[in-house]
BADRENMI-175481 format. One record per residue: residue in one letter; y, x, z of N, C-alpha, C in turn. Coordinates in steps of 0.1 Angstrom, whole numbers, plus 5000, padded with zeros to 4 digits. Layout:
// residues N
aYXZYXZYXZ
...
***
This chain:
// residues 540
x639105192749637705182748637005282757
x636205222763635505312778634305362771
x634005512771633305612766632405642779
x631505652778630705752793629705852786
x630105992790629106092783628106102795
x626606102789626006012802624906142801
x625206272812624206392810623606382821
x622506372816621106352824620006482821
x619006482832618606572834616606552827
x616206502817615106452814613706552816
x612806472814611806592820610506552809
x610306682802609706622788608606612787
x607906502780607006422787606706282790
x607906352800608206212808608706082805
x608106072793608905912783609305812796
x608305772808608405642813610005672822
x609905772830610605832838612005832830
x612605932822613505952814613905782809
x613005712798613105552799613805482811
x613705492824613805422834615105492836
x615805592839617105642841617705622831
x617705662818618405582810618905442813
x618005342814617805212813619105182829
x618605242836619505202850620705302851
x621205382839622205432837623105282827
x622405252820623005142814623105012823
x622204942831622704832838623904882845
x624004982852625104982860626505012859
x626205032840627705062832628104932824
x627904842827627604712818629104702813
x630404782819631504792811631804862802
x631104942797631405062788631105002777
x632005062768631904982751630805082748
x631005232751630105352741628905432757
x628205432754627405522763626505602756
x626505722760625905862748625205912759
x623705932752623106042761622506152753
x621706222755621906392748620706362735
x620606472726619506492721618306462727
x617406392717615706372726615606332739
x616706242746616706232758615506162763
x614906052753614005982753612806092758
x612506182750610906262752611206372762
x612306412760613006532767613006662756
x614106792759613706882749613807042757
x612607082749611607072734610307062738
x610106912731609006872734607506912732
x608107032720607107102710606207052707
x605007112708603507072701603206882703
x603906832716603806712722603906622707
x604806662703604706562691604006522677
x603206612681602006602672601306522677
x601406452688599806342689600506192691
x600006132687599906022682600405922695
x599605932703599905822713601005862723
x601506012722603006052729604106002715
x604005962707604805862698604705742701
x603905662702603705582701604905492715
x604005612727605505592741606405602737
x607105692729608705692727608605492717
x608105522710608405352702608605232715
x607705252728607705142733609005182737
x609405312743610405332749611505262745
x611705292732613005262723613105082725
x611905012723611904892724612604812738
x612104882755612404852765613804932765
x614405012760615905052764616404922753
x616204882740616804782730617004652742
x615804562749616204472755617504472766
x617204612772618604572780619904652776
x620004652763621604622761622104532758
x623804542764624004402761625104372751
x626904402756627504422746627804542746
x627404652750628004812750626804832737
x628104982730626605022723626305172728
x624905192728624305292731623805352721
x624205512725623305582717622605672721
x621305712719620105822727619405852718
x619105982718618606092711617006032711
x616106042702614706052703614006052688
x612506122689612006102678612205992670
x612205962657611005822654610705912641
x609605812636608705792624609605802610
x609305902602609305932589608605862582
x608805882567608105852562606905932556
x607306042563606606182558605206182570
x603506202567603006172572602906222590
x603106382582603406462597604106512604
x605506442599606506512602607106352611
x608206402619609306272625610906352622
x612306222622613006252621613506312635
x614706362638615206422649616406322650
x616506212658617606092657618306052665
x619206002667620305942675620005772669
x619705722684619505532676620705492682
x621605392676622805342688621805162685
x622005152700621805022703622604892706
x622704792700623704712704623204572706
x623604512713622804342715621404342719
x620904422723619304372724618304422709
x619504482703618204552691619104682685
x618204732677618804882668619904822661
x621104882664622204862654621904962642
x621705072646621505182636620605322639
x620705402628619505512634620605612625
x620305742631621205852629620305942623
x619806032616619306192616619406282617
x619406382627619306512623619306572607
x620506662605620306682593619906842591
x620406902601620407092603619207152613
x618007162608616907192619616507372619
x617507342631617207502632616007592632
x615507702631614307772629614907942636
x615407942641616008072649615608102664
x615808202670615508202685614808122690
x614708022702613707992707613707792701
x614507802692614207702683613107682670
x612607562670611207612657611207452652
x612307382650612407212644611907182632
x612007272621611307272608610007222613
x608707312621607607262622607307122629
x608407082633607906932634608706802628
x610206832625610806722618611506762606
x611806692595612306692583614006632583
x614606682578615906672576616406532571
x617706472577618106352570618406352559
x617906302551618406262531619906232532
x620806212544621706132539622706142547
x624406092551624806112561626105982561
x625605932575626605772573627505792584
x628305692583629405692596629105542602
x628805532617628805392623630205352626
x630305232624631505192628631405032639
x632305062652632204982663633505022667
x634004852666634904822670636404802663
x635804852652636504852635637005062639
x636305092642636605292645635105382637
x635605442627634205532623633705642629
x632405682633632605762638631305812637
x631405992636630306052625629506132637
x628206002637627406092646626706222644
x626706342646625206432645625006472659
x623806562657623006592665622806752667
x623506822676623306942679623607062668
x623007102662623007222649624007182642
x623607002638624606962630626006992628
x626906982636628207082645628207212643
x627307272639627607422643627507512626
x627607412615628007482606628707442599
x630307492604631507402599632007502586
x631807632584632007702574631707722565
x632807692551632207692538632207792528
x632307972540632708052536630408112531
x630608262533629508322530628508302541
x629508252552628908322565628208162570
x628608032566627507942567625807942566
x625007892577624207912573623007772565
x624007692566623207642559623807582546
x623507522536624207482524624907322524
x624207272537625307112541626207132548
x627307092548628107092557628106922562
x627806892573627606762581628606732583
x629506792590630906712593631806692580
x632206792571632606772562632506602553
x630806582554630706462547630806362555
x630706392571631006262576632506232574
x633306332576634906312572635306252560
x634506292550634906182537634406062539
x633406002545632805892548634105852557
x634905892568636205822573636105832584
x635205912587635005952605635805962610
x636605882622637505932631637305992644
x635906012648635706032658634306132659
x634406262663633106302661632106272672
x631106212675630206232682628906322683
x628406392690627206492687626906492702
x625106472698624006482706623706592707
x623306682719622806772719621306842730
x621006932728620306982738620507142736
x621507212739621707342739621607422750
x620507482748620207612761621307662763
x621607742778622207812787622107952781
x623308042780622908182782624308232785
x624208332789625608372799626808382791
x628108302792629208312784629108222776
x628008162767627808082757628707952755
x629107912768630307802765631307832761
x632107952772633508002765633708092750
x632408192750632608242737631908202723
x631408062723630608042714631007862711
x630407762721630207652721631507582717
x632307632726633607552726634507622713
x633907742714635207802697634707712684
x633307692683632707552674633207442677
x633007392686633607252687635507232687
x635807312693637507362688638107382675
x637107452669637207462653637007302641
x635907252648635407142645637007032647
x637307022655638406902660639706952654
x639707052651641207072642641307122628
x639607152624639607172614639607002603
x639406952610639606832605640606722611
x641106762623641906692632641406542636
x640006582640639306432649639106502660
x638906412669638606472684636906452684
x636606532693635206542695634506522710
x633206432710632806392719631506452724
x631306562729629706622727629206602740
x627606542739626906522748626206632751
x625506682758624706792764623606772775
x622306772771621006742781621506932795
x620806852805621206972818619706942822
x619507082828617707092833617107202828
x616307242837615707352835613907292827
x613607362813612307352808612007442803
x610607482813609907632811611007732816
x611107812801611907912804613207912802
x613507782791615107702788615407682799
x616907712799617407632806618607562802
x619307442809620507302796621407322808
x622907372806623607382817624707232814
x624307152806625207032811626407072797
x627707072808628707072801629307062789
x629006882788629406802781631206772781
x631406822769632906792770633506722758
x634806702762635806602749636806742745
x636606742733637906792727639206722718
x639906702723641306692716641006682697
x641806612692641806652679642606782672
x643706812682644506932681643607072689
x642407052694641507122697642007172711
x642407092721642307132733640807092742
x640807142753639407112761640207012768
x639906872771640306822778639406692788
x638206752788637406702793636306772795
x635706812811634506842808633606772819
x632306742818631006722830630606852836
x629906802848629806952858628807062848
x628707152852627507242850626407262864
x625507242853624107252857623907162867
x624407012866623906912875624306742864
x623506672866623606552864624906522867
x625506402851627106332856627306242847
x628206172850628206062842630006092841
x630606122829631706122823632306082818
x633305982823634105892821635705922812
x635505882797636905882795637305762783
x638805722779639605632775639505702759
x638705692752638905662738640105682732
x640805602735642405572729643905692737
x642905722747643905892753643506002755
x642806012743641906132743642706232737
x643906212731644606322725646106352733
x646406222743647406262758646406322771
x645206342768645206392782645506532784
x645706592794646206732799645206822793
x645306942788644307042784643707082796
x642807152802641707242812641407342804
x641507452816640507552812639507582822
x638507672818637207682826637307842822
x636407912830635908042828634508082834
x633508122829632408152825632308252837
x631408252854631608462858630008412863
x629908532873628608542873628108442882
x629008332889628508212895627408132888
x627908122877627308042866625808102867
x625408232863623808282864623308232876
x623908252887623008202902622808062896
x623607952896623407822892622207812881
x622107892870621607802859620307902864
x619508032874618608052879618307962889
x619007902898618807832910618207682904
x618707642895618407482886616707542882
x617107652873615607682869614507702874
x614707742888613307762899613307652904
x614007532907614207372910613407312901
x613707312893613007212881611607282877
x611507422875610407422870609207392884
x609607402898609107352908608607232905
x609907162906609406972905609106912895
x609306972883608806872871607406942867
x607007082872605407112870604607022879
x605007042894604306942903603507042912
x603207172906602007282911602307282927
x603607262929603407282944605107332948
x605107312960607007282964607307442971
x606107532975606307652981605807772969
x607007862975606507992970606308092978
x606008202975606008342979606408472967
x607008542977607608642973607208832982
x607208862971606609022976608309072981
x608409142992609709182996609309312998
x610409392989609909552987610709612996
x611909543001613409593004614109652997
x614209582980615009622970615709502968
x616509592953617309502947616609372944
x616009382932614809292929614509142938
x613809182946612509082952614009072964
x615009132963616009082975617008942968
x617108952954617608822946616908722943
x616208762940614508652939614808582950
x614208622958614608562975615108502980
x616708542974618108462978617708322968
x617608342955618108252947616308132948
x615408152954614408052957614608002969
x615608012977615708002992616907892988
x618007902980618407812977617807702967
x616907752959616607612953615907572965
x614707582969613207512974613507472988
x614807582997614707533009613907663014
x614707733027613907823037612607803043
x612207673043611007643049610007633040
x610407683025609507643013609207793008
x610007893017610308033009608908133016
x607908233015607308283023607808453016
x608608533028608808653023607408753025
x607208843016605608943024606109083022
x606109153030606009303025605209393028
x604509433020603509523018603709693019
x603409703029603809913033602509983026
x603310103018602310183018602310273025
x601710453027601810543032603110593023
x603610553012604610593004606310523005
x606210383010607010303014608010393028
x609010343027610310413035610410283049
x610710383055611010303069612010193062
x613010253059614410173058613810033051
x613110053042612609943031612009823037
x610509883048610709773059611109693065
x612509733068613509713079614109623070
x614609663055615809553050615309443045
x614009513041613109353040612809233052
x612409293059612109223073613909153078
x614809223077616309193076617009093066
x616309073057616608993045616008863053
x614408863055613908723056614808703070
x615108723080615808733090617308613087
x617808693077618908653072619108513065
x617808533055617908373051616808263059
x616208333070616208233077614408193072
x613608293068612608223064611008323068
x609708273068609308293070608608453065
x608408573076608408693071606908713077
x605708823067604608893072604808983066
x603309123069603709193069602109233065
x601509273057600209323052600009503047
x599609593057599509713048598409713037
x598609813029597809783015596909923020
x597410053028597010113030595310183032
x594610073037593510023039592510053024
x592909943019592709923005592810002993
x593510062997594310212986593310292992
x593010343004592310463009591010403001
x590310283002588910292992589210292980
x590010272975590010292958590210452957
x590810552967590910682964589310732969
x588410692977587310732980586310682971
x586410562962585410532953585710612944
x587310652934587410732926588010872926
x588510872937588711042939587311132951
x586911072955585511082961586311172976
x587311112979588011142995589511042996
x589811083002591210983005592411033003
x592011172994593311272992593811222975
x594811192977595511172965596011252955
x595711202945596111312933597811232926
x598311162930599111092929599711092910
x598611032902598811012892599210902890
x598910802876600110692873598810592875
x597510622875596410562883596810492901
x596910592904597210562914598410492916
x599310492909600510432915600410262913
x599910252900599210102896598710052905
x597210082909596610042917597409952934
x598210022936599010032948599609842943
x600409852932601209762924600009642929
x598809662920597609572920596809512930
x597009592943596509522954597309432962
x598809502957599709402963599709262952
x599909262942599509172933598109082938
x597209152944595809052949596609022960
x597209072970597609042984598308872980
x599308912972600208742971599208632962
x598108682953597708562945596408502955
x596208612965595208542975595908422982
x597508452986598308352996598608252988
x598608322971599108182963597508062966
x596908112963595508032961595307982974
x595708012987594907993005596207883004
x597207893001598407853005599007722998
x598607762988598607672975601207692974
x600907812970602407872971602308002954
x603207972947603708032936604008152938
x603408222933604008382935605208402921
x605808432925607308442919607708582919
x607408662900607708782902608808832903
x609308982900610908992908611009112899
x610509132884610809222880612209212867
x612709292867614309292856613809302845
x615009252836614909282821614909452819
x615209492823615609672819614109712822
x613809642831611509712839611309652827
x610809562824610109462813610609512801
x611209552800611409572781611009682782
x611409802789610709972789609409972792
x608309872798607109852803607009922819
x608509912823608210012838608009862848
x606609842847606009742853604609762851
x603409672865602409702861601709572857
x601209552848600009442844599309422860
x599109322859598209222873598609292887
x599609342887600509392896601509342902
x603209382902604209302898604209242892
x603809232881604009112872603308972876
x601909012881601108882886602308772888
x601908632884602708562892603108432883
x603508372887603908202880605208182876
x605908262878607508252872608408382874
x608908462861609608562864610808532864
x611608502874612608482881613908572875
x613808642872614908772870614408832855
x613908802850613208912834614308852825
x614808822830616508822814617408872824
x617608932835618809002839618309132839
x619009242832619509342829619909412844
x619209532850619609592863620709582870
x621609602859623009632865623209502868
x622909352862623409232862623009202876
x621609232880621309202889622309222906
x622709382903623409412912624809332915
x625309312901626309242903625609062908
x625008992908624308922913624508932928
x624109032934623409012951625009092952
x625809132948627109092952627808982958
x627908912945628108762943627508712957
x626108712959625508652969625808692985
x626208802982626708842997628508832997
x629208762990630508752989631308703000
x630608623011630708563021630108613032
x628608653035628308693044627408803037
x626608913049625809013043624508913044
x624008913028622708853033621508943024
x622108993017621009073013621609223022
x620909313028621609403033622109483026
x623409583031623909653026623509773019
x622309833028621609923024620709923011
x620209823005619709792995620609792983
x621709772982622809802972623409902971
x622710022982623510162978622310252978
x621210202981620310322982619710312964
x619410402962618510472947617310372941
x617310322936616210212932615210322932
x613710242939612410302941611410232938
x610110232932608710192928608310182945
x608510362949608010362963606910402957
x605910472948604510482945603710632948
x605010712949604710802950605710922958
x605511012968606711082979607911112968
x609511052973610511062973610710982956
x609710892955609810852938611310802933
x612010782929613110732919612810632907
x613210562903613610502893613810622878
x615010652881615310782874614610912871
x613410902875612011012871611710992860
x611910892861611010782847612310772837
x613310702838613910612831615610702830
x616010632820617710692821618510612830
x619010662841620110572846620510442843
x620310342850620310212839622210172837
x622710232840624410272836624110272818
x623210352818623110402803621810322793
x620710302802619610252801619910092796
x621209982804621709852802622109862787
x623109892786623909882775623109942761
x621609992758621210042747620309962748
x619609882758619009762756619909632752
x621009592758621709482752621909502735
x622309622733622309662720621309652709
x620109712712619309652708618409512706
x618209472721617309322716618109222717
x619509222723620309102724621509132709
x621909212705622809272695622009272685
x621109332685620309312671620509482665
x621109562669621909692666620709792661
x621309862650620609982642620410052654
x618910172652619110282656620910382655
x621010362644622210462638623410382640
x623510262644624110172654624810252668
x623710202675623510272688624210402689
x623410482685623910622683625410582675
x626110552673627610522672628510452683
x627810402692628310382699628310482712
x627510612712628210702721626410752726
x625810742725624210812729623510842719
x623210972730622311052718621010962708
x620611052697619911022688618610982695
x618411102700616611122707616710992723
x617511032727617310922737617510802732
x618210702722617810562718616610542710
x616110662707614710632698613710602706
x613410732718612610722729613110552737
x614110542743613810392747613410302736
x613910272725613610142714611910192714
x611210342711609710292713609510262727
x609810292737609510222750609510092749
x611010062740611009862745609509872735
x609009872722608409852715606909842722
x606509942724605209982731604709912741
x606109822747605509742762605209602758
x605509572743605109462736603909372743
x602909432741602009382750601309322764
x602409422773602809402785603309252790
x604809202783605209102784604308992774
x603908972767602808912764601908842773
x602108902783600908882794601508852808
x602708822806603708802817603908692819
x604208632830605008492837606308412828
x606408322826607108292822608208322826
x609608372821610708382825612008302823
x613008302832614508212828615108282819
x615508172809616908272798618208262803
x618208342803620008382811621008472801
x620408562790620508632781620808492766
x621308592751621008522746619908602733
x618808662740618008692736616908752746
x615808702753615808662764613908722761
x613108792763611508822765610908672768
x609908642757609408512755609608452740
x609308302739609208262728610208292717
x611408312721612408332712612708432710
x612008582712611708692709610208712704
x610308732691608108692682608508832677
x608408932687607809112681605809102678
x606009132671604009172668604309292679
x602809242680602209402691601509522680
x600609472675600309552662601709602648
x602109682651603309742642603709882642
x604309912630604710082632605910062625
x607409992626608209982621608810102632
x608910082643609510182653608910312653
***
């Protein structure tokens, strides 16, 4: 029996569009007995608030209708809303289609309410749990979460177990729809130990589908795979690109086992997809611009939009102050050089001298933290003037380690249409523009050994401000991604007074990112929707 796990890349919304690839993924498989495509592939996911209105339902209904006519004898199954009986709620479904009409409809039964998932507020759980059978073979569809609570110890979190009752129902085959965000490692230390557990804890093999594409700040890296019933990997679809995955039903438990490993390729990929897509599925426009400081930062940024958009779509700028280092000019102007793309060059200096003569009433600086903002802010007007003349995305380039401690300026660096880097962690980054120079020097060398600088103020450091981010990484992972006590932390080897002082720093800059550019999740706890800290609080 010919299977095709069919990962596609949907764009949500986009009912007609997503409808039409679907539809011409099916004429052209007209041999396949089974064709699976991901969770909600119909609307795309997460469609969020979208589903609240009336007449973006109504599309998915025609949808479902025009993919029903053209099946023929294959059966299909695709993720998409439909209609409850509940007035304001919809189910979360898998329809499989056969002959030209609905053979069956599936539900979601496990609607997550965690991290940057929120399914309670729009759909209601299946009452019920059946097994389709095609071809005289049962086989127990769910949908994403559903799979992921195979334990009937303490540590379940929910009180159904789905696969369990599809197994008494006679399931021989598990199938699951999905749409699962990207975050670094998440396949090898998470995904696959569930679905491995899943195939042997019951000894069916498992068929999991996976949506790939970057939405908003999500991002879906694909890798859609078959597991063995004896729980080997023996199948997988690419990461982070559209595929159509072909396997034999009936030798799913002779094929050879694969392994895969998880390194820091994978981050450039699932950043590179996500400045791609959030490019072409917004529509705002195919060029960006980038501030080039001749750092780490705005040197990865750089790399990693020059590969999505194309060199001719990339605009590097760098902005000198009287504070700015020769060298910094140079590796910036050396960078655009390198990748080949267009470089200017704007002093802010100008501009800075009237803001010190309107408020210091001469041009002599008192080099307070006034001042060093302002510097931030005119370069922030410098790129949103080019965004607006140019009609080009300013793309910020600040890290997770700046952004959680608030060492960032409001309408400054931050300005900008997409924070590119705000879920990589300093150190990650560096390992990054490694990676990127693995072949040739393209970010310069001097930028990966010299002292991270603001530049705001004579001989400034990073480290004036902040702890060494050696030490600074790991009590932030600890905290917002770990979830870790104060008294945690401090057991893992740093002082008392210094994790308190950063945890109120991450706390206090609450409001800062609030006000920030959207960012890619790369983490798996990432600044944005799937982190809901109040700004108003005194728990810290």
């Amino acid at each position: 029996m010919k299977v095709l796990l069919c990962q596609i890349n949907p764009i949500v919304g986009d009912i007609e569009g997503n409808t039409k690839k679907i539809i011409r993924i099916i004429k052209s498989h007209r041999d396949a007995k089974i064709l699976i495509f991901p969770e909600l592939a119909i609307c795309g996911y997460p469609p969020k608030d979208l589903l609240f209105q009336k007449d973006f339902i109504e599309a998915v209904d025609k949808a479902v209708e025009k993919i029903a006519k053209e099946v023929e004898d294959s059966f299909v199954v695709v993720g998409s809303p439909t209609k409850s009986h509940h007035v304001s709620k919809l189910f979360n479904s898998a329809i499989i289609f056969h002959q030209g009409r609905i053979e069956k409809i599936i539900h979601k039964t496990l609607l997550p309410s965690y991290d940057v998932f929120d399914e309670n507020r729009y759909f209601i759980p299946s009452p019920a749990r059946e097994v389709v059978t095609i071809e005289g073979i049962n086989f127990g569809i769910s949908i994403c979460e559903d799979i992921w609570n195979i334990n009937n110890d303490e540590n379940a979190m929910y009180d159904i177990n789905v696969l369990d009752e599809l197994c008494q129902k006679g399931a021989k085959v598990f199938i699951n729809l999905s749409a699962s965000p990207y975050h670094y490692t998440k396949l090898e230390n998470q995904r696959l130990k569930v679905l491995k557990e899943a195939a042997t804890k019951y000894g069916i093999p498992v068929i999991y589908v996976n949506q790939v594409g970057g939405n908003d700040e999500l991002i879906f890296d694909g890798n859609s795979v078959v597991v063995s019933s004896d729980g080997r990997l023996v199948a997988k679809a690419k990461e982070f690109e559209e595929d159509i995955l072909e396997i034999d039903l009936e030798n799913i438990d002779k094929m050879p086992e694969i392994e895969i490993h998880e390194d820091i390729s994978w981050i450039k990929k699932a950043l590179v997809l996500g400045i791609r897509d959030y490019f072409e599925k917004t529509g705002i426009t195919k060029k960006a611009v980038v501030g080039l400081s001749g750092g780490i930062d705005s040197s990865v940024v750089c790399c990693l939009a020059v590969e999505a958009l194309g060199r001719e779509n990339v605009l590097g700028v760098s902005m000198p102050s009287r504070y700015s280092s020769e060298h910094s000019l140079k590796d910036a102007r050396k960078l655009a050089e390198n990748l080949g793309i267009e470089f200017r060059v704007y002093s802010i200096e100008e501009p800075f001298k009237s803001y010190l003569k309107m408020f210091n009433g001469s041009e002599v600086a008192l080099q307070d933290l006034a001042e060093e903002n302002i510097q931030a802010r005119i370069r922030g007007n410098i790129l949103m003037f080019i965004s607006n003349r140019e009609n080009r995305l300013v793309l910020t380039t600040g890290n997770k380690s700046e952004l959680a401690v608030g060492y960032c300026t409001l309408y400054g660096d931050m300005a900008g249409g997409l924070a590119v880097i705000s879920d990589l962690p300093k150190m990650l980054v560096y390992e990054l523009a490694r990676y990127i120079n693995r072949e040739r020097e393209i970010i310069p060398h001097n930028v990966l050994v010299k002292p991270p600088s603001a530049e705001l103020r004579p001989n400034q450091k990073d480290q004036d401000s902040l702890p060494p981010y050696e030490i600074l990484d790991p009590i932030l992972v600890a905290y917002i991604e770990e979830l870790k006590s104060v008294d945690e932390i401090v057991q893992m080897g740093y002082p008392k007074d210094l994790v308190l002082k950063i945890i109120k720093m991450v706390e206090r800059a609450e409001y800062k990112r609030k006000q920030a550019a959207p960012g890619l999740k790369v983490t798996s706890k990432a600044f944005g929707f799937g982190r809901r800290m109040p700004i108003v609080q005194r728990w810290v």
